[in-house]
PASE-908391 format. One record per atom (N, C-alpha, C): x, y negated, z negated. Coordinates in steps of 0.05 Angstrom, whole numbers, always signed. Atoms other than C-alpha are relative to their C-alpha. Layout:
! PASE-908391
((X, Y, Z));
...
! end
This chain:
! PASE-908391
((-21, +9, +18));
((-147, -1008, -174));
((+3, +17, -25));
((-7, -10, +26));
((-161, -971, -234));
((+10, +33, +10));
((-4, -28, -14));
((-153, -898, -198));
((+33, -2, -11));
((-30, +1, +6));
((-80, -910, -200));
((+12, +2, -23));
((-5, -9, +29));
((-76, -921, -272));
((-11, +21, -9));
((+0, -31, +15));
((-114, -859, -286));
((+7, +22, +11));
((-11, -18, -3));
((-70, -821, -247));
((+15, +22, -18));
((-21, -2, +22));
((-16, -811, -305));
((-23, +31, -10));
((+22, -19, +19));
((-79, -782, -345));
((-14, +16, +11));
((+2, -22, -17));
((-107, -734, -294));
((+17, +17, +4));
((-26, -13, +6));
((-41, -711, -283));
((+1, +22, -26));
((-12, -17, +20));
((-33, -688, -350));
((-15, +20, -6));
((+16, -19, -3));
((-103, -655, -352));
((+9, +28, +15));
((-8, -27, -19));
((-81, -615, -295));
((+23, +11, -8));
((-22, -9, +8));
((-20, -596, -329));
((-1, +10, -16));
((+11, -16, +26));
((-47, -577, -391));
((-15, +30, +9));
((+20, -21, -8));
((-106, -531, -350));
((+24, +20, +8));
((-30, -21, -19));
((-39, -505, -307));
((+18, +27, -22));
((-12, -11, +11));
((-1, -486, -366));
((-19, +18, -20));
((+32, -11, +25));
((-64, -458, -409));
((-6, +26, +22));
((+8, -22, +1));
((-84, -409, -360));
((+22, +11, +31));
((-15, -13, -15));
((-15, -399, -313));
((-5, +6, +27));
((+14, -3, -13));
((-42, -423, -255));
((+22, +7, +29));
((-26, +1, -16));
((+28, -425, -216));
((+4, +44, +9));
((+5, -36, -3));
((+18, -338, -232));
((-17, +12, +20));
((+26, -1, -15));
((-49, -340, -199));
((+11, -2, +28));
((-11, +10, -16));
((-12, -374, -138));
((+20, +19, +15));
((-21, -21, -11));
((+45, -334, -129));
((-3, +36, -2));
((+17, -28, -6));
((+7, -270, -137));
((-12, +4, +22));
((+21, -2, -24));
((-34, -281, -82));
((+14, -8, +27));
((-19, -4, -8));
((+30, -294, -41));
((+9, +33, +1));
((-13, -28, +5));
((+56, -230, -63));
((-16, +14, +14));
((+11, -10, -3));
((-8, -197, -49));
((-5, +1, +33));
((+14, +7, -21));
((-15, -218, +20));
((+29, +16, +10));
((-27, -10, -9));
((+62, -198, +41));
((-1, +30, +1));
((-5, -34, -5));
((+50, -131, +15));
((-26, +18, +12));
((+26, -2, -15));
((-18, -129, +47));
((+11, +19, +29));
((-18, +2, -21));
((+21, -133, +114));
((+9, +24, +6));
((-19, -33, -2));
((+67, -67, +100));
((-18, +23, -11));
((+9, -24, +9));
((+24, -21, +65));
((-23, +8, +9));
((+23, -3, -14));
((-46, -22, +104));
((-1, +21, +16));
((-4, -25, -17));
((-17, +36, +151));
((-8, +26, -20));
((+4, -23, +19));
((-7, +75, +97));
((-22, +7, -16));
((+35, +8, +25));
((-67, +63, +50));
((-18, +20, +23));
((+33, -4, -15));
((-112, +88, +114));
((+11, +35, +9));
((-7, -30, -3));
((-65, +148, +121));
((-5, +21, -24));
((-10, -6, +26));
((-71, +159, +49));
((-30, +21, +2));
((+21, -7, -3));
((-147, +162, +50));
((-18, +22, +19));
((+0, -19, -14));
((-150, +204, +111));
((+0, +28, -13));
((-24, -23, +12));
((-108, +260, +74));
((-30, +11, -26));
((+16, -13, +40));
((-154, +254, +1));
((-25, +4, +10));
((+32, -22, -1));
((-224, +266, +34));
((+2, +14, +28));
((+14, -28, -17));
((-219, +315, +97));
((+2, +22, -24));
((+7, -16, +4));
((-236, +376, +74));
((-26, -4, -14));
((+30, +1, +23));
((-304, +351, +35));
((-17, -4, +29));
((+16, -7, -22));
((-372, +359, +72));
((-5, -34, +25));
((+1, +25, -18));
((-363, +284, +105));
((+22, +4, +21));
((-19, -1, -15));
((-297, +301, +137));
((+14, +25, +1));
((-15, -29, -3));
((-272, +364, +166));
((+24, +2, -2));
((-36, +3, -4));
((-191, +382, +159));
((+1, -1, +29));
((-5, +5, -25));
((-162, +362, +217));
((+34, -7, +3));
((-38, +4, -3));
((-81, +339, +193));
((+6, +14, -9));
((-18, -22, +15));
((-31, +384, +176));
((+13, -15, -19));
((-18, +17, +15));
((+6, +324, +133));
((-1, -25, +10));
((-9, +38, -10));
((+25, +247, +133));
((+7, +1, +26));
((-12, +9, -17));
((+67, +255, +189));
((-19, +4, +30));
((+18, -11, -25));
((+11, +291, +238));
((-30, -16, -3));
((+34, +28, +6));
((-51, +242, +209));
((+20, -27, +20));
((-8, +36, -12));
((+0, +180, +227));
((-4, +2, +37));
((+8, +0, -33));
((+6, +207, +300));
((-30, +4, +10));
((+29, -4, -13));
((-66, +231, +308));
((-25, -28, +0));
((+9, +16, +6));
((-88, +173, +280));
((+5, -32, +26));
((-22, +28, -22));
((-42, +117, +336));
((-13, +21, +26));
((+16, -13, -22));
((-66, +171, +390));
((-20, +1, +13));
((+26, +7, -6));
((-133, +168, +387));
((-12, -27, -11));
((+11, +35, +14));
((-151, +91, +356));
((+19, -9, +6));
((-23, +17, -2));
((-88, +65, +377));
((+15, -13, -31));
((-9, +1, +34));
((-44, +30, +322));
((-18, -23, -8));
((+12, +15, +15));
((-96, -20, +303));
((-18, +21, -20));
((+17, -21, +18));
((-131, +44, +276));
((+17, -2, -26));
((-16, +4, +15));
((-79, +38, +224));
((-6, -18, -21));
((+12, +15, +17));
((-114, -24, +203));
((-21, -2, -3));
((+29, +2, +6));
((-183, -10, +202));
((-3, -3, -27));
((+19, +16, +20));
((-220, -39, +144));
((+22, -26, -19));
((-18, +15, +17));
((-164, -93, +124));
((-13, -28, -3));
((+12, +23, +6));
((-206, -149, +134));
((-10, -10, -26));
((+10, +6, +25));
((-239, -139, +64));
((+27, -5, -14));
((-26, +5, +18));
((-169, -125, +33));
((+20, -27, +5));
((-17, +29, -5));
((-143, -191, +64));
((-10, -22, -14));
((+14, +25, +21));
((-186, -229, +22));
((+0, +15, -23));
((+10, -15, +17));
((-196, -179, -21));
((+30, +7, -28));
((-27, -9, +17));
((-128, -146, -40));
((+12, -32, -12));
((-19, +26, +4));
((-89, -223, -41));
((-19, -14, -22));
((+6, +5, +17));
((-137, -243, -89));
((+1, +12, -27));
((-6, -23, +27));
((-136, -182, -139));
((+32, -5, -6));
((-28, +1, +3));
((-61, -190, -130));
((+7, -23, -21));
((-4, +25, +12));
((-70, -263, -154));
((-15, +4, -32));
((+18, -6, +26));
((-118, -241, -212));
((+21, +18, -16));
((-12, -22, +7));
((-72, -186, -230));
((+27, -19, -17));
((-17, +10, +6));
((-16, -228, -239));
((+6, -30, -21));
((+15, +22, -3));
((-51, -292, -256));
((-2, +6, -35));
((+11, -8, +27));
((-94, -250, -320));
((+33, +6, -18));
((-21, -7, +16));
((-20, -219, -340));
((+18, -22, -14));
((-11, +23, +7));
((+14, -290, -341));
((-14, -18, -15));
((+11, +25, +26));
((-38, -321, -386));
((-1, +12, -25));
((+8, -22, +30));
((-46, -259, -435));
((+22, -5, -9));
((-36, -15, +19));
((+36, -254, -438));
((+6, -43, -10));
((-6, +29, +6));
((+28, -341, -444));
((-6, +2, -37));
((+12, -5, +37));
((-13, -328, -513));
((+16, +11, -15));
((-28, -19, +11));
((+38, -269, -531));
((+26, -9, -10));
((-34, +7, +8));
((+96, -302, -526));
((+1, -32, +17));
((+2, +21, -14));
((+91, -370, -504));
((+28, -13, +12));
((-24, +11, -10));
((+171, -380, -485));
((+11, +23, +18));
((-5, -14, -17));
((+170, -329, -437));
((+16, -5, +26));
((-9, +4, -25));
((+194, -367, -377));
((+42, +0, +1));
((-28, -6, +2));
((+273, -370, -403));
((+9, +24, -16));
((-17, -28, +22));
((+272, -300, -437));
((-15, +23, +15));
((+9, -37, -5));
((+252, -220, -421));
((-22, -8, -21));
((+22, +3, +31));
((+181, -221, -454));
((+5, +34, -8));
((+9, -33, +16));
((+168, -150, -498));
((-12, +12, +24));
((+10, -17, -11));
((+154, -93, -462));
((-32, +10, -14));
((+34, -10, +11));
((+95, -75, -503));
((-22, -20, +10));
((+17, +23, +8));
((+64, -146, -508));
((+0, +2, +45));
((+3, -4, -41));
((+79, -137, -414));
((-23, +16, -3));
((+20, -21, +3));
((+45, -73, -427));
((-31, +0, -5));
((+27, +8, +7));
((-14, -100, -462));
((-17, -12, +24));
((+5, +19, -28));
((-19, -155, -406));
((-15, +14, +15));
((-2, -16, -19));
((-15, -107, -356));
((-32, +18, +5));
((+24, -6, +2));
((-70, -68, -378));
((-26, -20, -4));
((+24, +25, -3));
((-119, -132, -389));
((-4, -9, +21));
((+6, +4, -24));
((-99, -149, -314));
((-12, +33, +10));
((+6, -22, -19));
((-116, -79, -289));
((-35, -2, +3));
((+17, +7, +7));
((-180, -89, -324));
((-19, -16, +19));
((+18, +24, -9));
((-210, -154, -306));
((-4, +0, +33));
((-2, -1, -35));
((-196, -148, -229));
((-8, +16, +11));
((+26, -20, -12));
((-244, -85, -219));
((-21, -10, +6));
((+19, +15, -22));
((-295, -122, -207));
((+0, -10, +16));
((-3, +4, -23));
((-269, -148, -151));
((+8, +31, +15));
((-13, -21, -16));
((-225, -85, -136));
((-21, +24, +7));
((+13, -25, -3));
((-281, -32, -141));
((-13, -10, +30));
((+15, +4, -26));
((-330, -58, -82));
((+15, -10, +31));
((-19, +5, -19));
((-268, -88, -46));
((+6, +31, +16));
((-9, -30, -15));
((-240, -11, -36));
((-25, +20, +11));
((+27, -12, -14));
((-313, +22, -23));
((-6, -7, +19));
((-3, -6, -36));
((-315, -15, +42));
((+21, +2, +7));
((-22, -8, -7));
((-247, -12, +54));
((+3, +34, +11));
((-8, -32, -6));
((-248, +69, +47));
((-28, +12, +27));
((+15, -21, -20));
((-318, +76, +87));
((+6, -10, +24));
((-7, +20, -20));
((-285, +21, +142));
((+26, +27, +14));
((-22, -28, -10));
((-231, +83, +146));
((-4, +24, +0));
((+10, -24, -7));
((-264, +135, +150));
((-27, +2, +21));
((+33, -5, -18));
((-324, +120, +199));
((+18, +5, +23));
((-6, -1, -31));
((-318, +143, +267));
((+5, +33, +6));
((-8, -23, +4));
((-292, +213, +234));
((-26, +23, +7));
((+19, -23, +1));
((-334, +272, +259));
((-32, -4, +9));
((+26, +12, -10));
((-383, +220, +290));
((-7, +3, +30));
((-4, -5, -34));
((-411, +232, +365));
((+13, -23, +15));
((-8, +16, -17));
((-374, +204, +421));
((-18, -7, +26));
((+14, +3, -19));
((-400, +167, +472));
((+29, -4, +25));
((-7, -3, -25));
((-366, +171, +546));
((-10, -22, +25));
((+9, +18, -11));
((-365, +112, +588));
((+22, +9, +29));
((-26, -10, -28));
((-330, +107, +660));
((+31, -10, -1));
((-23, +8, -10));
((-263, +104, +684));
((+12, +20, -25));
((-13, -16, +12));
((-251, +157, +625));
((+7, -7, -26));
((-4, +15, +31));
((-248, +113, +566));
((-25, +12, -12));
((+26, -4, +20));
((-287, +133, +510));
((-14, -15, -20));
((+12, +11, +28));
((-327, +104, +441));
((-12, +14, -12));
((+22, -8, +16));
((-347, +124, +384));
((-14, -19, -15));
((+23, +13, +10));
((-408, +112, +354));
((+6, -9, -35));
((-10, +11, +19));
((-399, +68, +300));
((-28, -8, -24));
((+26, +0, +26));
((-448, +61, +226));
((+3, -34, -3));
((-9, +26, +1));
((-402, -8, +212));
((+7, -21, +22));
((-12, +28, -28));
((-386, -72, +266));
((+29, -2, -15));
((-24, +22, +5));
((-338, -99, +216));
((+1, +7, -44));
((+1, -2, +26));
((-326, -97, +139));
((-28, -21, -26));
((+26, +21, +17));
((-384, -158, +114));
((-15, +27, +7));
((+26, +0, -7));
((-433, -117, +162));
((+7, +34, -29));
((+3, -26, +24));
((-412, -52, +115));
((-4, -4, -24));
((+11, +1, +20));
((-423, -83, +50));
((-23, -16, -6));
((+26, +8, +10));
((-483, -119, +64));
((-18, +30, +10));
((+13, -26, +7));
((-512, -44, +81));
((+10, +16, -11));
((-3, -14, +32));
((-478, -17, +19));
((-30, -10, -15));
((+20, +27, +16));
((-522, -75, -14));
((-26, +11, +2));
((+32, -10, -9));
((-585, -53, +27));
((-9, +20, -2));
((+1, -29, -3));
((-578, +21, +20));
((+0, +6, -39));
((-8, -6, +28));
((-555, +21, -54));
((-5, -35, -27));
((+0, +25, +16));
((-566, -56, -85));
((+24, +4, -17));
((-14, +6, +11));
((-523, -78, -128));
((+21, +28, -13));
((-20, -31, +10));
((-500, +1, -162));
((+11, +3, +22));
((-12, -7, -23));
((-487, +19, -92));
((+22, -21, +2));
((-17, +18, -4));
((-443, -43, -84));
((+30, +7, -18));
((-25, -14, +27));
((-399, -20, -153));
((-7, +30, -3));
((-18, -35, -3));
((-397, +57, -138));
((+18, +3, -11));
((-33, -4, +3));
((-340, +79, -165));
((+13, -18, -18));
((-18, +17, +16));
((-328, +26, -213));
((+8, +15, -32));
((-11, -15, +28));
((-317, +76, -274));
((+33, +9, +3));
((-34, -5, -9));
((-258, +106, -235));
((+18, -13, -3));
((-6, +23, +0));
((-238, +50, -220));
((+15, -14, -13));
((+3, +18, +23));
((-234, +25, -286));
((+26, +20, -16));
((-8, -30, +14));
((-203, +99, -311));
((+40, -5, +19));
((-24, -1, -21));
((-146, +80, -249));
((+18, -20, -7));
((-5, +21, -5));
((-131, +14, -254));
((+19, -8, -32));
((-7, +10, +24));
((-120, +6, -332));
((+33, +4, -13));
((-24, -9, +3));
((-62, +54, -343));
((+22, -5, +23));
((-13, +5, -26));
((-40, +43, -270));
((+24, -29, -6));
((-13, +20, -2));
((-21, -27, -284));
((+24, +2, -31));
((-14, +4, +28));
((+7, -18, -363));
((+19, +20, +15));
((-29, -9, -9));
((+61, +30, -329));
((+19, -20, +19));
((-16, +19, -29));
((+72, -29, -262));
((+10, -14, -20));
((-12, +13, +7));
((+89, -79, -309));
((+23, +10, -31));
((-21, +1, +21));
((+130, -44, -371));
((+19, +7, +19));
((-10, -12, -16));
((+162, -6, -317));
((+25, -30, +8));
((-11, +26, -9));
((+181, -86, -280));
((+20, -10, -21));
((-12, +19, +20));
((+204, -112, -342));
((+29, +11, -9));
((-20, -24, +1));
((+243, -48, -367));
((+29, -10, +18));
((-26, -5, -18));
((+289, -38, -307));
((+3, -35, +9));
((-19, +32, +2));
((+303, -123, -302));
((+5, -13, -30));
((-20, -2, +27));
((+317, -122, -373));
((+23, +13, +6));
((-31, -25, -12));
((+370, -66, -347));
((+16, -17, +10));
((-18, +15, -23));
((+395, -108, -290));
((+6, -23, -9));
((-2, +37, -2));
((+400, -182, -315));
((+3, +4, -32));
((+0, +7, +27));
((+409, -168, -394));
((-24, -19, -22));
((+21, +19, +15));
((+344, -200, -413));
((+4, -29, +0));
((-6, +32, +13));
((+371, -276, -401));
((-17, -16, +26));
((+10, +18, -13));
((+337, -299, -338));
((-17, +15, +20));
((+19, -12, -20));
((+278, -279, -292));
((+18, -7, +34));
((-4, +7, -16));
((+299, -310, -239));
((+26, -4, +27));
((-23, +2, -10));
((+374, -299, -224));
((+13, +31, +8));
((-10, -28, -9));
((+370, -227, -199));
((-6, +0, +32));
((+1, -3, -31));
((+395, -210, -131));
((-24, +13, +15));
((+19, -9, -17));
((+349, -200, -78));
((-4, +35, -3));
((-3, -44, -7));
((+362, -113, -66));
((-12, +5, -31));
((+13, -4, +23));
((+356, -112, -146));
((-29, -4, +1));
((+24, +12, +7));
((+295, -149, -146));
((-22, +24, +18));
((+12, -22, -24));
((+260, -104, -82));
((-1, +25, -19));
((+6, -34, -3));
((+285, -33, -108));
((-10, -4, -41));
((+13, -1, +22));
((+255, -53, -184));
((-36, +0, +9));
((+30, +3, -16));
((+190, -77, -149));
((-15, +27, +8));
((+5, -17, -1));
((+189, -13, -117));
((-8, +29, -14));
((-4, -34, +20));
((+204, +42, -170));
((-33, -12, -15));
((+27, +5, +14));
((+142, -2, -210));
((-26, +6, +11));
((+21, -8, -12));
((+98, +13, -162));
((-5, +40, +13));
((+7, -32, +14));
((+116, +91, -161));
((-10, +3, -24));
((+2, -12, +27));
((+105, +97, -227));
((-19, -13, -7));
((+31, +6, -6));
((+41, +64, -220));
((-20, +22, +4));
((+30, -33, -17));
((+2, +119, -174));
((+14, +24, -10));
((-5, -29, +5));
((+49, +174, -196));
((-21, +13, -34));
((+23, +4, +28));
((+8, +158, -273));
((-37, +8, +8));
((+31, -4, -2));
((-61, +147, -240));
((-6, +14, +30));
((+10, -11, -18));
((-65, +184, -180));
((-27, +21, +4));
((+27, -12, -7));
((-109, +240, -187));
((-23, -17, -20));
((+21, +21, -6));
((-153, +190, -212));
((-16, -16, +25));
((+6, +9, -20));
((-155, +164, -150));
((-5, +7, +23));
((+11, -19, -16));
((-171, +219, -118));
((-29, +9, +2));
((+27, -6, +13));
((-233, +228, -160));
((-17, -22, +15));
((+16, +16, -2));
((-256, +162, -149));
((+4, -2, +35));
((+5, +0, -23));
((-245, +157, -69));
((-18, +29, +7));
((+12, -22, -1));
((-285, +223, -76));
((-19, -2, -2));
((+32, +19, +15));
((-342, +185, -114));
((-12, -9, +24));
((-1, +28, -16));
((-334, +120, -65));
((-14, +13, +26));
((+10, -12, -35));
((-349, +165, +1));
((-24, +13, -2));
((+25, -16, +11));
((-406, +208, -31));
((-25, -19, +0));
((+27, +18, -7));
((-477, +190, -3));
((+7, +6, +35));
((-4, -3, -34));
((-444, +194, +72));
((-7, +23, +7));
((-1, -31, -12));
((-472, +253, +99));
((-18, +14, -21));
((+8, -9, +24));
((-512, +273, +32));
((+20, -8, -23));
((-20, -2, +27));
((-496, +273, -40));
((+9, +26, -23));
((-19, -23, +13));
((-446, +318, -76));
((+6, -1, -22));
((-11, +4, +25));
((-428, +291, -143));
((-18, -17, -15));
((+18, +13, +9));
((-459, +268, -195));
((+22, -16, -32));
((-21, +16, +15));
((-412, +219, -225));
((+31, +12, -9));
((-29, -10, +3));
((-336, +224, -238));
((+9, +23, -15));
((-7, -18, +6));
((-333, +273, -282));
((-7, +35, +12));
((+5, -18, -6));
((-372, +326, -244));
((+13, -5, +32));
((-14, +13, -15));
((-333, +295, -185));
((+34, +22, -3));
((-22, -13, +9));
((-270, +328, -222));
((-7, +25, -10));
((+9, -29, +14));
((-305, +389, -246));
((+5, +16, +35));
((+8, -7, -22));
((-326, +408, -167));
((+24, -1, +6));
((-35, +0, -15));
((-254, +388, -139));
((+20, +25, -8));
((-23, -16, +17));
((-214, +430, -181));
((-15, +27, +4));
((+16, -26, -4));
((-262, +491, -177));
((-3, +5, +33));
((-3, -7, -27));
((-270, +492, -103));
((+36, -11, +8));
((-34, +1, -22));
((-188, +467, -77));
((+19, +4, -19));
((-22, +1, +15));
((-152, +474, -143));
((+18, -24, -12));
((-19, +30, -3));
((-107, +421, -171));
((+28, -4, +17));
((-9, +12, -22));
((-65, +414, -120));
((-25, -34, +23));
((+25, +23, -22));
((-132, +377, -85));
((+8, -44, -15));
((-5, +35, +19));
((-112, +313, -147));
((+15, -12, +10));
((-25, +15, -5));
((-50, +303, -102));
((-1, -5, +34));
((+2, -3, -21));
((-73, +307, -43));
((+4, -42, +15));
((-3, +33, -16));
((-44, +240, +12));
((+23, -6, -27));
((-20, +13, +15));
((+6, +224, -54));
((+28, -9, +19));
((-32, +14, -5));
((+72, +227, -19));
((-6, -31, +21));
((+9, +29, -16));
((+44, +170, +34));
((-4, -21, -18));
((+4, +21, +15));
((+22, +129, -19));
((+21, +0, -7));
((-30, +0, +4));
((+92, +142, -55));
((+16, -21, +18));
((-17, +25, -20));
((+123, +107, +12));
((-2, -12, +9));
((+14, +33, +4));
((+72, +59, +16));
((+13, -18, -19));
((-1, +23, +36));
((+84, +39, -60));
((+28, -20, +6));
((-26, +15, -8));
((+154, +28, -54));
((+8, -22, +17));
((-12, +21, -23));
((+166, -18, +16));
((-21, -20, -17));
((+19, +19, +10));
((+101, -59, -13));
((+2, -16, -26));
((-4, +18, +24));
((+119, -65, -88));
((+31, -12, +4));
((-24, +12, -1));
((+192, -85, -62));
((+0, -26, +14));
((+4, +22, -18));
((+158, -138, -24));
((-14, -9, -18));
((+11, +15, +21));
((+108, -158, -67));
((+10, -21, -24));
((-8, +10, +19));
((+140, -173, -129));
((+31, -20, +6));
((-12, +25, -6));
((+197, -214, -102));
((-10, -20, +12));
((+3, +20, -16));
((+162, -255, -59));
((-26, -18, -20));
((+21, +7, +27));
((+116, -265, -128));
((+25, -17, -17));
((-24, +7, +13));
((+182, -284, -167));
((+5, -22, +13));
((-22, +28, -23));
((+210, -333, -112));
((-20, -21, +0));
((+18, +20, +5));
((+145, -368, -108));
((-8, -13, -24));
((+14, +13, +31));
((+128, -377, -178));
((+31, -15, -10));
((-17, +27, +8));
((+198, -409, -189));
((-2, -15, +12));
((+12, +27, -5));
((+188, -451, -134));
((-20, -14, -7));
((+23, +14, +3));
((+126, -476, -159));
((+8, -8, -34));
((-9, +7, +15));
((+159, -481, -221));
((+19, -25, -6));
((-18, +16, -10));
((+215, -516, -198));
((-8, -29, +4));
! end
């Protein structure tokens, strides 16, 4: 009997917590994140391919995006395409939700009447960078199995079974069994590898995705309503935010998938900066761009998916 009367007042708790730390952001991020999960996973594994052959773990072997995507469906079929997504399915749709989640409580403090106006590009900007931030700790060890989940099998012996089918010999089963022998091989450092990069990637990465978002739907909609821009608008803003994301931090992220793989096969670097010393002295900078244009037409179909299907949800949940 009494439950019922302290519904009212539960209620409001949860409404208070909701609006305090933008939990409806959290929600519809992790929406977003999962949609663009979906479309860009081909690419991501084409990406990675591209940025470490030529180092002593992986021999060259593509001439470009378009001769990795076939060699790649040829020999692994097209689930090869998705190898290591299992971590990023939990992994990415959460960072997505964190990402969006941390930006919608920082820009709540900022400007607390955000939801019927264009917030500041700076005060996005700030956000932006505080989400890039906080969500490395998940994102760093998420992408370290992710990248060695896509690259095992490379340059590894084959075994030959009958009827002409083959296998290769495999280090990983599955993405857990690869970061609990990260864990066992490296404890806990080994687990966050690469989290300086990471950190170096992620910060500027995001303060361009979101002034970028805000920018060009300030453009389109006059600053008066989030929510009342056509579908195509909404997609090809999504998209350009997410070029102008990796086109900022890319050879960063060259460095650090350079880090992340180091130990396979021996070790070559001795932290990110000599990581970027070695690169540039043996392939030149051209090597910083190396796999970019794939990511490029990853970014785009993904952030044109992403970010509306983040928008549509968080008004419905608004709503």
């Amino acid at each position: 009997r009494a439950w019922p009367r302290k519904w009212p007042v539960i209620r409001g708790y949860i409404g208070k917590i909701s609006r305090m730390f933008e939990i409806n952001q959290f929600i519809s991020g992790l929406a977003g994140g999962l949609a663009g999960l979906v479309v860009g996973h081909p690419f991501d594994t084409v990406k990675v391919r591209l940025q470490t052959q030529g180092t002593h773990q992986m021999a060259a072997q593509y001439k470009g995006p378009i001769d990795c995507f076939i060699k790649i469906v040829q020999a692994e079929r097209v689930m090869g395409l998705y190898k290591g997504i299992a971590a990023p399915a939990v992994g990415f749709s959460v960072i997505n939700s964190i990402i969006f989640g941390v930006h919608g409580s920082v820009m709540h403090h900022l400007e607390p009447d955000t939801a019927s106006h264009r917030p500041s590009i700076f005060n996005s900007t700030i956000a932006g960078g505080v989400a890039g931030a906080v969500q490395c700790s998940i994102c760093s060890p998420m992408e370290l199995v992710r990248i060695r989940m896509q690259i095992q099998g490379i340059n590894e012996p084959t075994h030959f079974l009958q009827f002409g089918h083959h296998r290769q010999k495999r280090m990983y089963k599955n993405s857990l069994d690869c970061l609990i022998k990260i864990y066992k091989n490296g404890g806990i450092q080994g687990v966050y590898d690469g989290l300086i990069p990471t950190l170096f990637r992620e910060v500027p990465a995001f303060m361009a995705y979101f002034a970028t978002w805000d920018y060009l739907c300030r453009k389109i909609d006059d600053g008066t309503s989030k929510h009342k821009i056509a579908l195509p608008y909404l997609m090809l803003a999504g998209g350009i935010s997410g070029i102008s994301a990796w086109v900022i931090s890319y050879p960063v992220d060259v460095v650090k998938t350079r880090v992340q793989i180091d130990g396979i096969g021996g070790t070559e670097y001795n932290g990110m900066i000599d990581c970027f010393k070695k690169t540039y002295i043996r392939e030149g900078w051209r090597a910083f761009f190396k796999g970019l244009s794939p990511t490029l037409i990853r970014a785009f179909p993904v952030n044109a998916v992403t970010f509306p299907v983040q928008v549509f949800v968080l008004h419905y949940l608004r709503q």
